[in-house]
Backbone of each chain as ProteinMPNN parsed JSONL, in Angstrom:
{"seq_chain_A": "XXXXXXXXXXXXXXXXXXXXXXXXXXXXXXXXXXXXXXXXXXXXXXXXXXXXXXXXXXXXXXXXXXXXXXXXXXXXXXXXX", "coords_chain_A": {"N_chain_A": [[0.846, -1.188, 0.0], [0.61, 2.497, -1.194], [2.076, 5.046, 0.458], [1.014, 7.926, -0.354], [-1.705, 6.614, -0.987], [-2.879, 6.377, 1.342], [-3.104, 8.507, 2.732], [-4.578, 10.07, 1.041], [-6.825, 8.463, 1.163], [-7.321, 9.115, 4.107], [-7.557, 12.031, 4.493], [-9.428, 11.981, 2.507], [-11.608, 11.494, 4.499], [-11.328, 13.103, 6.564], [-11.004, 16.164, 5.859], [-9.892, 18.511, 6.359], [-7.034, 17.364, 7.616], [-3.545, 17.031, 8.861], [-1.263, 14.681, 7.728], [1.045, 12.386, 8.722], [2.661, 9.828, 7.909], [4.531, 6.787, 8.475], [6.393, 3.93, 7.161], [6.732, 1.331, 8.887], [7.848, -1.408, 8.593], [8.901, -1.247, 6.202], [7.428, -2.828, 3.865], [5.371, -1.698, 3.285], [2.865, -2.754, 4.806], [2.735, -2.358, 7.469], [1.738, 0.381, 9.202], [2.837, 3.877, 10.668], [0.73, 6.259, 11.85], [0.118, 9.37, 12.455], [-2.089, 11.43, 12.986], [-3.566, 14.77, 12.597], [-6.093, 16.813, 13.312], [-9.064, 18.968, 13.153], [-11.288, 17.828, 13.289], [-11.231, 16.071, 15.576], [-11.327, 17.384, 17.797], [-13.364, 17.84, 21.095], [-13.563, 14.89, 21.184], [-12.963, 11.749, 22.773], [-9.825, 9.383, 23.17], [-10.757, 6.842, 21.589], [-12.587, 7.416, 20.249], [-11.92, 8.931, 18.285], [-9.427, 7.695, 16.995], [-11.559, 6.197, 15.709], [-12.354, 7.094, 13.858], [-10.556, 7.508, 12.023], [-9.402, 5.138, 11.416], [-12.399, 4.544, 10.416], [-12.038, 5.484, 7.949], [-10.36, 4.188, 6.556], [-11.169, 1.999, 6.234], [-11.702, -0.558, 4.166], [-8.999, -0.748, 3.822], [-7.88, -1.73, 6.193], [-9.343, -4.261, 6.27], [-7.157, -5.453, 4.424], [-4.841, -4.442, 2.853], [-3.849, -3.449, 4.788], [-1.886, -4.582, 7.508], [-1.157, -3.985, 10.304], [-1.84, -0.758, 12.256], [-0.524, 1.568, 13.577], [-1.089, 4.2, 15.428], [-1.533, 7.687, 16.352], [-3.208, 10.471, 17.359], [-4.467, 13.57, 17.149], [-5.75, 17.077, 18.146], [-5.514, 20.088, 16.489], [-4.569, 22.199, 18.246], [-3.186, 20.99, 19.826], [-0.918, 19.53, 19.054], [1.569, 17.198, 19.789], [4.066, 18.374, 21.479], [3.961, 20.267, 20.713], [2.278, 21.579, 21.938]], "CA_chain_A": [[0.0, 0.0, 0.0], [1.539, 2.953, -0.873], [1.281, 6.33, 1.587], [0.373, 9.127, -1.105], [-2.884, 6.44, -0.727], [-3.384, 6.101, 2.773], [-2.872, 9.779, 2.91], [-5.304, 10.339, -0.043], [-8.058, 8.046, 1.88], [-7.341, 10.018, 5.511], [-8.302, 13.209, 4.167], [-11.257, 12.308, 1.784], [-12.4, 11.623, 5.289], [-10.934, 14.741, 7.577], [-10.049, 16.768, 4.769], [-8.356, 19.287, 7.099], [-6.506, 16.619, 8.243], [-2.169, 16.547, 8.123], [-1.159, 13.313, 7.775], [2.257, 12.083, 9.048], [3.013, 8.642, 7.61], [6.046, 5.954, 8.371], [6.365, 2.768, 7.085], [7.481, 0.659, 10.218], [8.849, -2.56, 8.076], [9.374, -1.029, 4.463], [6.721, -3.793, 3.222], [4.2, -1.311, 2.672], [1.337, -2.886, 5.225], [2.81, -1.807, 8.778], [2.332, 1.774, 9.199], [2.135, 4.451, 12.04], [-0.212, 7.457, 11.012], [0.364, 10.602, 12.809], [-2.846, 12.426, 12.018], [-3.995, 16.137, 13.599], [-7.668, 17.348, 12.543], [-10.161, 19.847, 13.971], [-12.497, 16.796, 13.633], [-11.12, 15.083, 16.559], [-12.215, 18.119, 19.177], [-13.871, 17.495, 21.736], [-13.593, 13.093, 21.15], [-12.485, 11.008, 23.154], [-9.428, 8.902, 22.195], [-11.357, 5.885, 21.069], [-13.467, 7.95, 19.114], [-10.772, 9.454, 17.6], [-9.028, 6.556, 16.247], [-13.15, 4.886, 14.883], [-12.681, 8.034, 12.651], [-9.314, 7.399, 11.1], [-10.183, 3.222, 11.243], [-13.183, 4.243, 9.136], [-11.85, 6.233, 6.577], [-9.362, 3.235, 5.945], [-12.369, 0.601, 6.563], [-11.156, -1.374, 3.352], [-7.813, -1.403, 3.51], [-8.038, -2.304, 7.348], [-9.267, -5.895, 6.355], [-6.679, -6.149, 3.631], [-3.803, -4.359, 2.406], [-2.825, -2.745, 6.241], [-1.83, -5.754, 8.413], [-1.216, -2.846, 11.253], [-1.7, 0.703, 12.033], [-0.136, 2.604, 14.617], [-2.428, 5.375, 15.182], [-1.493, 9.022, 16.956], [-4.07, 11.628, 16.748], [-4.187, 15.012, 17.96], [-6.084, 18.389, 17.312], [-4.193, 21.091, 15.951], [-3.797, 22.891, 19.363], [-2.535, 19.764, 21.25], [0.134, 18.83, 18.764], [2.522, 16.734, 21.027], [5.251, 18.482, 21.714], [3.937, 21.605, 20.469], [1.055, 22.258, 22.976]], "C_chain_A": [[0.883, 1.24, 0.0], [0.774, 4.299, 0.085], [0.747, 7.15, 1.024], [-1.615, 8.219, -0.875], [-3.792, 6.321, 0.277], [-3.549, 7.333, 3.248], [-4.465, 10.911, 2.542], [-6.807, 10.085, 0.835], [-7.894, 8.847, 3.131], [-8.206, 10.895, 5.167], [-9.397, 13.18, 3.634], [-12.053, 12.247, 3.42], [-12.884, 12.668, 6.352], [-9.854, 15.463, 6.464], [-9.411, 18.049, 5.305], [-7.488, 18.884, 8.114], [-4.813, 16.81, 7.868], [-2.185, 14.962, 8.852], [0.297, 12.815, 8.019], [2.253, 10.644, 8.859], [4.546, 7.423, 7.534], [5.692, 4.275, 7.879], [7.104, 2.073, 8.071], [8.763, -0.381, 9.524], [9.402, -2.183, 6.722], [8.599, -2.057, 3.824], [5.626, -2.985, 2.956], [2.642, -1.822, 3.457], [1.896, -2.544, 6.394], [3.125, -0.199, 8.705], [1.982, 2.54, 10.838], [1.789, 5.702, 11.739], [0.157, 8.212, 12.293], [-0.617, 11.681, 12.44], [-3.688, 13.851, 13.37], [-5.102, 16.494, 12.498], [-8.32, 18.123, 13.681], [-11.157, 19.03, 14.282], [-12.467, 15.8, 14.806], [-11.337, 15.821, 17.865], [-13.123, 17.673, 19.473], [-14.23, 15.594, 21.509], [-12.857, 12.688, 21.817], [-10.86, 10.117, 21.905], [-10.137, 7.705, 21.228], [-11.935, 6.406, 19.825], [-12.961, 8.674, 17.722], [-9.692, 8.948, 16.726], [-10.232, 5.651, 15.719], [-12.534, 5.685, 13.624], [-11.809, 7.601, 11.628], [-9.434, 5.674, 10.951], [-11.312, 3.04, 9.584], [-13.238, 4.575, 7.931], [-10.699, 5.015, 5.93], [-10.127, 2.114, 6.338], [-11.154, -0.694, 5.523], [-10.075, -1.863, 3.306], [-7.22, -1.992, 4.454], [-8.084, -3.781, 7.071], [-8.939, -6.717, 5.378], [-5.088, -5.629, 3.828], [-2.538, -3.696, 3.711], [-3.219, -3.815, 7.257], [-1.761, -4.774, 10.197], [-1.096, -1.581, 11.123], [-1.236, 1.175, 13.425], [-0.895, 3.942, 14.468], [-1.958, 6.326, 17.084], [-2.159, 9.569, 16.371], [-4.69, 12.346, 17.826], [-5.267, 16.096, 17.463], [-5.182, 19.245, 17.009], [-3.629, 22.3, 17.204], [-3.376, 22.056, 20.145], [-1.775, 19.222, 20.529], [1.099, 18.302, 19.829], [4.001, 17.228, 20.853], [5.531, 19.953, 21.275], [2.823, 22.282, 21.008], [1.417, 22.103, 24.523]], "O_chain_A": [[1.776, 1.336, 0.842], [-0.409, 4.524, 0.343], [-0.264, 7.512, 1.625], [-2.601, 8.927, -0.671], [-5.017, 6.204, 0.241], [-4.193, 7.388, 4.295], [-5.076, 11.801, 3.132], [-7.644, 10.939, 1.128], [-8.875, 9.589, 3.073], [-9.413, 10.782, 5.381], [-10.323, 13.941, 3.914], [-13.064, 12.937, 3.554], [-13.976, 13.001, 6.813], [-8.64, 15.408, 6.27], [-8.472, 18.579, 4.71], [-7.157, 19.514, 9.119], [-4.569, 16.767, 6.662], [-2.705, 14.391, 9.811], [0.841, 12.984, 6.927], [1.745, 10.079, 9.828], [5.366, 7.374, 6.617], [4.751, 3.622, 8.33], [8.313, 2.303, 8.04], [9.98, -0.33, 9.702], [10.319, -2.828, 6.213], [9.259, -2.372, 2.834], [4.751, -3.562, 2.309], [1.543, -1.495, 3.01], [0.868, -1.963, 6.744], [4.158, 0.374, 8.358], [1.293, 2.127, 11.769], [2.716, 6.369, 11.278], [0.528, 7.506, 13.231], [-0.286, 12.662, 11.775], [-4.129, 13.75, 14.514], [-5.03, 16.471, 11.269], [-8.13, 17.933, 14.882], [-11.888, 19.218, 15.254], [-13.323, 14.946, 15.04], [-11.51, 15.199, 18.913], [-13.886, 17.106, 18.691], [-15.373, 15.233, 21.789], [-11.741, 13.182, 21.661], [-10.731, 10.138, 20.681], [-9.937, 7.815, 20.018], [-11.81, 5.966, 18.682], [-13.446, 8.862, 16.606], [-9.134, 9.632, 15.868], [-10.0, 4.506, 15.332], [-12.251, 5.119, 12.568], [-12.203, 7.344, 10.49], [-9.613, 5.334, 9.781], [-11.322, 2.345, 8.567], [-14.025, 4.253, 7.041], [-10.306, 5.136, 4.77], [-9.488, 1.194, 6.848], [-10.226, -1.384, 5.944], [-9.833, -3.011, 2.932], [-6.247, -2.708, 4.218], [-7.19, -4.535, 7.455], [-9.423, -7.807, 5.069], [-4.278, -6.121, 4.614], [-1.319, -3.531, 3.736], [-4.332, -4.008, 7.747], [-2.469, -5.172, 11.123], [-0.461, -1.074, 10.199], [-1.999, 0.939, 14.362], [-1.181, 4.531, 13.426], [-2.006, 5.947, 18.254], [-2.166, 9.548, 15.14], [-5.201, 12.013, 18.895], [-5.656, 15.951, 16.305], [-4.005, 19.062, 17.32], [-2.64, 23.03, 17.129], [-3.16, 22.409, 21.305], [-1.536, 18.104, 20.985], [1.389, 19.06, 20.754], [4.898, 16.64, 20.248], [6.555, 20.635, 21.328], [2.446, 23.389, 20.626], [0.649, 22.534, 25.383]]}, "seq_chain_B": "XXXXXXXXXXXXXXXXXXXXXXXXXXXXXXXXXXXXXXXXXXXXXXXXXXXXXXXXXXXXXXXXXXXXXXXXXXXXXXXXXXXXXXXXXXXXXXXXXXXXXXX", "coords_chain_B": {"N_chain_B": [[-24.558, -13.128, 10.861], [-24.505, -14.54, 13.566], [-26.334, -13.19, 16.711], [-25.745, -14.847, 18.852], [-23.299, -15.18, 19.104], [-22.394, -12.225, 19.82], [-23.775, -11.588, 22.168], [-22.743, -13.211, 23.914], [-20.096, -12.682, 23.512], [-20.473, -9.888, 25.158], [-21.624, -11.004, 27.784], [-19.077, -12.137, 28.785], [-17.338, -10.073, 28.852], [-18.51, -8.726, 30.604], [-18.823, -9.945, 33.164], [-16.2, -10.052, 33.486], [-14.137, -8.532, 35.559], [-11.484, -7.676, 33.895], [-10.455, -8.098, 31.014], [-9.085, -9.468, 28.164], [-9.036, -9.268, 24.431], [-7.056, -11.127, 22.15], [-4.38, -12.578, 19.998], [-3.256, -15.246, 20.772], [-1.771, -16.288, 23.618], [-2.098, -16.042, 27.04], [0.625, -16.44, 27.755], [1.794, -17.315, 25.626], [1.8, -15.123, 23.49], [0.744, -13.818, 19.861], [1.388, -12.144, 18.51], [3.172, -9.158, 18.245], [1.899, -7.044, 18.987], [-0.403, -7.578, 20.967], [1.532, -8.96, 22.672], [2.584, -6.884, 24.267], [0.607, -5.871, 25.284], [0.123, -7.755, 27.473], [2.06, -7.739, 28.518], [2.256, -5.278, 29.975], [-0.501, -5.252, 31.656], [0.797, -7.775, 32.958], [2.478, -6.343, 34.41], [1.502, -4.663, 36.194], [0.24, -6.105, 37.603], [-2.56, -7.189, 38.001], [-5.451, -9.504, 38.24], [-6.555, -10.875, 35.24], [-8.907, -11.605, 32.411], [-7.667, -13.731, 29.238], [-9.229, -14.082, 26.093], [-8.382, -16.395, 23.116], [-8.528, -15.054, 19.827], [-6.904, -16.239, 17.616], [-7.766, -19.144, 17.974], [-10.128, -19.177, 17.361], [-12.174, -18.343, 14.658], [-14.634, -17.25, 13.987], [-15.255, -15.656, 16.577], [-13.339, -14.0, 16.397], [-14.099, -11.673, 14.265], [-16.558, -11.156, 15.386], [-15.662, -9.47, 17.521], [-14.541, -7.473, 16.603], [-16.843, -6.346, 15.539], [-18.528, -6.322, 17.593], [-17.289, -4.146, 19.261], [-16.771, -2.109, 17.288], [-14.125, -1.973, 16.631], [-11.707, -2.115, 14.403], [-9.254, -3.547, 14.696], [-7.121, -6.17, 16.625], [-4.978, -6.44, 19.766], [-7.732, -6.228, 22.238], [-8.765, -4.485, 24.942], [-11.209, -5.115, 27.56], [-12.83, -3.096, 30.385], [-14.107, -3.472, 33.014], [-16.504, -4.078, 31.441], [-16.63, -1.973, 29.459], [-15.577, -0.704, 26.205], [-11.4, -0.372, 26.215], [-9.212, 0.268, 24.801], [-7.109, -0.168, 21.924], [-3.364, -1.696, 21.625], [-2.402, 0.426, 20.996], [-3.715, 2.775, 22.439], [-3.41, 1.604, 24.608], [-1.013, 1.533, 25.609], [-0.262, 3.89, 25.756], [-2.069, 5.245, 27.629], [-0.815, 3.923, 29.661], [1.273, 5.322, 30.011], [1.036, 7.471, 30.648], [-0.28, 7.116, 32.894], [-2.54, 6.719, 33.261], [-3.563, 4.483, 33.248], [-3.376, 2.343, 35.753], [-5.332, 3.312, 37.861], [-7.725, 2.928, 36.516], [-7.845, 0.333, 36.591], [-8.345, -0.473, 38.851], [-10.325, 0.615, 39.693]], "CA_chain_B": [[-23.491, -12.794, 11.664], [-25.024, -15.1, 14.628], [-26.301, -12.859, 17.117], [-25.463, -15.407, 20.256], [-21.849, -14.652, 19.615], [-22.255, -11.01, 20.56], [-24.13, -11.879, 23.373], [-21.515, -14.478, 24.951], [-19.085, -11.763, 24.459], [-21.372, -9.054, 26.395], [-21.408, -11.947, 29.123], [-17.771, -12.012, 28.835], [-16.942, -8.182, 29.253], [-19.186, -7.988, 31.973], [-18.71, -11.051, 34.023], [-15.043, -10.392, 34.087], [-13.363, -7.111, 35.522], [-10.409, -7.035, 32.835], [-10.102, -9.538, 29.541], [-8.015, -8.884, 26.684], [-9.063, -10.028, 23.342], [-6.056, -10.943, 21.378], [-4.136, -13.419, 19.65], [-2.673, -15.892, 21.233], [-2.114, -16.701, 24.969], [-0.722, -14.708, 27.52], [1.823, -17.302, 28.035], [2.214, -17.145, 24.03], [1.073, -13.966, 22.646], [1.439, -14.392, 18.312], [1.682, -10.52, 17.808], [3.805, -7.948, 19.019], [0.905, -5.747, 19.763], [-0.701, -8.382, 21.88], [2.424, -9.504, 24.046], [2.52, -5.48, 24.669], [-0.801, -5.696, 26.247], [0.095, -9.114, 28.213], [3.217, -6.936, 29.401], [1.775, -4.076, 30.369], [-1.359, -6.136, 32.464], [1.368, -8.179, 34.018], [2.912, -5.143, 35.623], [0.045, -4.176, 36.964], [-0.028, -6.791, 38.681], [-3.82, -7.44, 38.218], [-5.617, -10.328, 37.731], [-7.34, -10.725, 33.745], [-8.676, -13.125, 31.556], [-7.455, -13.624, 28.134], [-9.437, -15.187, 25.218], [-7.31, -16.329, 21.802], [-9.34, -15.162, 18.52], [-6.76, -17.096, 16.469], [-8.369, -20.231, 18.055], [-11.778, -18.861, 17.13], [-12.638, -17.089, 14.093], [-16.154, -16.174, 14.226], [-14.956, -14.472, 17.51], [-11.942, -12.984, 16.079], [-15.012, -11.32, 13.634], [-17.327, -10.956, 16.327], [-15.373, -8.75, 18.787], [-14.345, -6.317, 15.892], [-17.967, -5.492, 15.123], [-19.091, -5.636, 18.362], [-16.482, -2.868, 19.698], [-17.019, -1.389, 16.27], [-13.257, -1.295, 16.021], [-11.246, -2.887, 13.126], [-8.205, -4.62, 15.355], [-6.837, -6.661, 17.709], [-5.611, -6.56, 21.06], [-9.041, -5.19, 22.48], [-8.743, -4.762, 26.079], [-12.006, -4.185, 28.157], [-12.23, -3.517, 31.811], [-15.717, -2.917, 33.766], [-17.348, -4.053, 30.503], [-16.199, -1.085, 29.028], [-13.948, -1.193, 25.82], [-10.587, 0.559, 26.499], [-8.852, 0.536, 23.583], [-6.065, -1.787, 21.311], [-2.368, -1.614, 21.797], [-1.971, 1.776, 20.796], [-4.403, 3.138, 23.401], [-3.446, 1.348, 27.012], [0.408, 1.964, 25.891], [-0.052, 5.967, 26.008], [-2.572, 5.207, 28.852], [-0.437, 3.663, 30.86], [2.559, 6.196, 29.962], [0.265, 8.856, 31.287], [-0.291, 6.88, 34.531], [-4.185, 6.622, 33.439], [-4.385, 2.781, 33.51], [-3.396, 2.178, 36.833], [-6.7, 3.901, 38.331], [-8.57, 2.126, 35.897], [-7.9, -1.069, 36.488], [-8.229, -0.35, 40.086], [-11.736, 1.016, 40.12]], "C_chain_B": [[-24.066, -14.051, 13.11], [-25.172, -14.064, 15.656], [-25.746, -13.125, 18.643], [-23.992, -15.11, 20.307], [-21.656, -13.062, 20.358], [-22.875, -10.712, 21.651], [-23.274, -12.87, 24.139], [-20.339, -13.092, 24.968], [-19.725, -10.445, 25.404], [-21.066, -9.923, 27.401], [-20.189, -12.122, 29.282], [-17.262, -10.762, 29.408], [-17.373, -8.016, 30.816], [-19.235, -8.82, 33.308], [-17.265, -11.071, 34.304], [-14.286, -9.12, 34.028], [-12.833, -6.583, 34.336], [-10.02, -8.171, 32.302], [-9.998, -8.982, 28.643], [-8.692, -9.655, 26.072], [-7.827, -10.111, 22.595], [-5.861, -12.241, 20.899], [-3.204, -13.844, 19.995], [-2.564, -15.9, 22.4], [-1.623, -15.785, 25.817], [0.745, -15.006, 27.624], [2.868, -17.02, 26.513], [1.742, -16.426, 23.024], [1.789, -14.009, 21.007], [1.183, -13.411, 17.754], [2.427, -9.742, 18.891], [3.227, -7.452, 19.392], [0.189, -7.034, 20.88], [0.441, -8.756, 23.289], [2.668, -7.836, 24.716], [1.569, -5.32, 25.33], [-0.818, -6.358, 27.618], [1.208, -7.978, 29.245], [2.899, -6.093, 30.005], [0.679, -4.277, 31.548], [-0.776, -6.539, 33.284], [1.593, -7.623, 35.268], [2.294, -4.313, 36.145], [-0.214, -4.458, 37.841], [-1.515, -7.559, 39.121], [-4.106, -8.704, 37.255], [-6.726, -10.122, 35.953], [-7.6, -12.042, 32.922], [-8.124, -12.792, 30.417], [-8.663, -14.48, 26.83], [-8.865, -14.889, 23.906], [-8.373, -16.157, 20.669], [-8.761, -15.964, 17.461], [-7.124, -18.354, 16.454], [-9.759, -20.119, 17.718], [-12.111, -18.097, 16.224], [-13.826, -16.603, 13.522], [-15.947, -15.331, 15.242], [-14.072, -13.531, 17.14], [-12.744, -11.751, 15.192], [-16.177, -10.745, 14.509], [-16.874, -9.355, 17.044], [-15.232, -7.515, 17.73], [-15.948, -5.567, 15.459], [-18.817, -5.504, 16.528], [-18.558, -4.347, 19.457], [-16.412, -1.861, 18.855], [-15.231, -1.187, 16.411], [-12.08, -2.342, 15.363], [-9.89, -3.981, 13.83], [-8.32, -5.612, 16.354], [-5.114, -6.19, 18.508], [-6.854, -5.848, 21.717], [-9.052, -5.529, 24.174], [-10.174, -3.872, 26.842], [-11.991, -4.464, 29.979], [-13.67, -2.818, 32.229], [-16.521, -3.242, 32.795], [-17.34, -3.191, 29.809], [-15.373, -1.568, 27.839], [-12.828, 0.036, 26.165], [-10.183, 0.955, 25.508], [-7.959, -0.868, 23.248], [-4.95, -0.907, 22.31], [-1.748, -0.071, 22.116], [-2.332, 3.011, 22.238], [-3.517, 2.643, 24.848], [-2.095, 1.824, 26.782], [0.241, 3.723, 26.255], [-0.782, 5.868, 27.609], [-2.003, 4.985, 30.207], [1.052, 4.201, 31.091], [2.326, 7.344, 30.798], [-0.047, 8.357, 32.86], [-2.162, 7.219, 34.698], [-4.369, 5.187, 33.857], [-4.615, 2.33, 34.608], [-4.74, 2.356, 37.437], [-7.798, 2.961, 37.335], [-8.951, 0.981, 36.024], [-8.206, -1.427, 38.276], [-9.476, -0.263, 40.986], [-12.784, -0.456, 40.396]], "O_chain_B": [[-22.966, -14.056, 13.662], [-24.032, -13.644, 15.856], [-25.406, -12.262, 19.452], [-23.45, -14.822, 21.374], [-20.882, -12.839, 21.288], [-22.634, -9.637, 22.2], [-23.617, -13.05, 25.308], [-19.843, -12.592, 25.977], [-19.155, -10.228, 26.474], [-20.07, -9.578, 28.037], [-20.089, -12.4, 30.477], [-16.784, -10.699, 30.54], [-16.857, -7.462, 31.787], [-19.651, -8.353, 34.368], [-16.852, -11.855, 35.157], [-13.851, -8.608, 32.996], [-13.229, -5.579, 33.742], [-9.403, -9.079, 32.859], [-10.698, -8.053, 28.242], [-9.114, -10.676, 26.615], [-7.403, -8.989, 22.314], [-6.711, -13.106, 21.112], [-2.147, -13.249, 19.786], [-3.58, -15.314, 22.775], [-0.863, -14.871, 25.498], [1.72, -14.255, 27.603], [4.046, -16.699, 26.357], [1.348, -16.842, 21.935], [2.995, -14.174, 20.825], [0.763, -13.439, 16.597], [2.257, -9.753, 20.111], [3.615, -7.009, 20.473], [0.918, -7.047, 21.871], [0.189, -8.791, 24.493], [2.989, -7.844, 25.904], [1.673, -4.426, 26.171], [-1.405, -5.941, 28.616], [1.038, -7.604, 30.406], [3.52, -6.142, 31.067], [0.843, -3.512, 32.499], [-1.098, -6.224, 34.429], [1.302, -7.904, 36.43], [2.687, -3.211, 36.528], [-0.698, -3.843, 38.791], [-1.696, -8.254, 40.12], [-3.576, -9.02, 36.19], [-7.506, -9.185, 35.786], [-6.931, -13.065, 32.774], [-7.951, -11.582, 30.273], [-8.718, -15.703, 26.956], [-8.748, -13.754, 23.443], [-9.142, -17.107, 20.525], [-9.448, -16.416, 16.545], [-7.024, -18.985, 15.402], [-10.493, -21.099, 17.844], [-12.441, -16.979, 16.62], [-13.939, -15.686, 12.708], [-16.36, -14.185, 15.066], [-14.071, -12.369, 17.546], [-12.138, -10.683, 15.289], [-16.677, -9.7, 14.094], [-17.592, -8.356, 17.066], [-15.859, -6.504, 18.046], [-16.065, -4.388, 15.125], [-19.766, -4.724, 16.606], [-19.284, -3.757, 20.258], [-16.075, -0.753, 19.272], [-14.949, 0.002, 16.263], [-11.699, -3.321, 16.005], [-9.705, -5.108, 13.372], [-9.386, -5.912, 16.892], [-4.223, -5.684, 17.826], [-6.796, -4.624, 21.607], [-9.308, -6.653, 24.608], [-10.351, -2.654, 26.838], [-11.51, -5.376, 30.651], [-14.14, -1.784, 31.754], [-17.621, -2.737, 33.018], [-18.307, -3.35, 29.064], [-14.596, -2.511, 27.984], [-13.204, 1.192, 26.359], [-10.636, 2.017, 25.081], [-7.942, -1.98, 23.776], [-5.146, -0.054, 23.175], [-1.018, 0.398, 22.99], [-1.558, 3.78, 22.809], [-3.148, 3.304, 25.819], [-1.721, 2.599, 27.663], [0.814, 4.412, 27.099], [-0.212, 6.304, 28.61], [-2.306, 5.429, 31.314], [1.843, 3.804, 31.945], [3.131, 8.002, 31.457], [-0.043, 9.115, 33.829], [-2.825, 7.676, 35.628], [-5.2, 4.803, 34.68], [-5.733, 1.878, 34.858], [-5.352, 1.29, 37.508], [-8.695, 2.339, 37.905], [-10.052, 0.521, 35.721], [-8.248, -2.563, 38.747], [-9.75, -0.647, 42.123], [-13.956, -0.323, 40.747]]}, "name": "protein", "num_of_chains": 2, "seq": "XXXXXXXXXXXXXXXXXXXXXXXXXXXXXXXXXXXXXXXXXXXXXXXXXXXXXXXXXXXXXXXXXXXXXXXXXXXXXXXXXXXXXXXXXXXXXXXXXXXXXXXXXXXXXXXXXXXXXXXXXXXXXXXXXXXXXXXXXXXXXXXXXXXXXXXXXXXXXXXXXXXXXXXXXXXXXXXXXXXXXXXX"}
């Protein structure tokens, strides 16, 4: 899977979303997303990782064997709030 | 989907303080994100059940749509879900889990 698509799908979902993407193994299905949106105010974390889960529904129960999942609003960046 | 499976795990959640869903045992966890959960539980010090979805996969199917969330390890505690891997590790970096597991 590559990231310009995992990137691509994030945003169609929180399209004022940045997206920070690493490939963990270099195989293209372990990644760890890094994503900051206005859409995750006021959510819980749980709720906060359904969002970014469901905008990658599909590729969840194929082409991404794991996701590492950080997500922030844009005034609680870590390490910059 | 059989509905009795998502009712056995309801009776599961709620019949037992704190049970991980994951794969594989605690003894022999068969993911990195799972033995991260087992580790993290240990040193807790609290007691938990485990059940293995790779021995079961209508449950391994089950638990993801009845937590509504796409992975595994799924750790719940009070019948509550908490979260996967990603979740209790920050949780318990922050010195939230502790209290949680406590209540």
């Amino acid at each position: 899977m590559r990231k310009e698509d995992i990137q691509r799908k994030i945003q169609a979902a929180l399209p004022d979303a940045t997206v920070e993407l690493r490939d963990l193994t270099g195989g293209g299905d372990h990644w760890e997303a890094t994503v900051v949106s206005r859409a995750f105010e006021g959510k819980g974390v749980v709720e906060q990782h359904r969002l970014v889960y469901a905008a990658l529904a599909e590729e969840m129960r194929g082409p991404i064997h794991a996701l590492t999942l950080k997500t922030s609003t844009p005034a609680r960046v870590p390490g910059k709030g | 989907m059989a509905e009795d499976i998502l009712q056995k795990i309801k009776n599961d959640v709620t019949s037992n303080k704190v049970i991980l869903y994951m794969k594989g045992t605690k003894a022999l966890p068969q993911c990195g994100f799972s033995a991260r959960v087992v580790d993290i539980l240990n040193r807790h010090g609290v007691g938990y059940e485990t059940r293995n979805v790779l021995a079961d996969p209508e449950l391994r199917e089950a638990i993801k749509r009845f937590s509504n969330w796409p992975t595994l390890p799924q750790l719940y505690v009070n019948g509550s879900f908490v979260g996967g891997c990603d979740i209790v590790t920050e949780m318990d970096q922050k010195g939230e889990l502790a209290p949680l597991l406590k209540q």
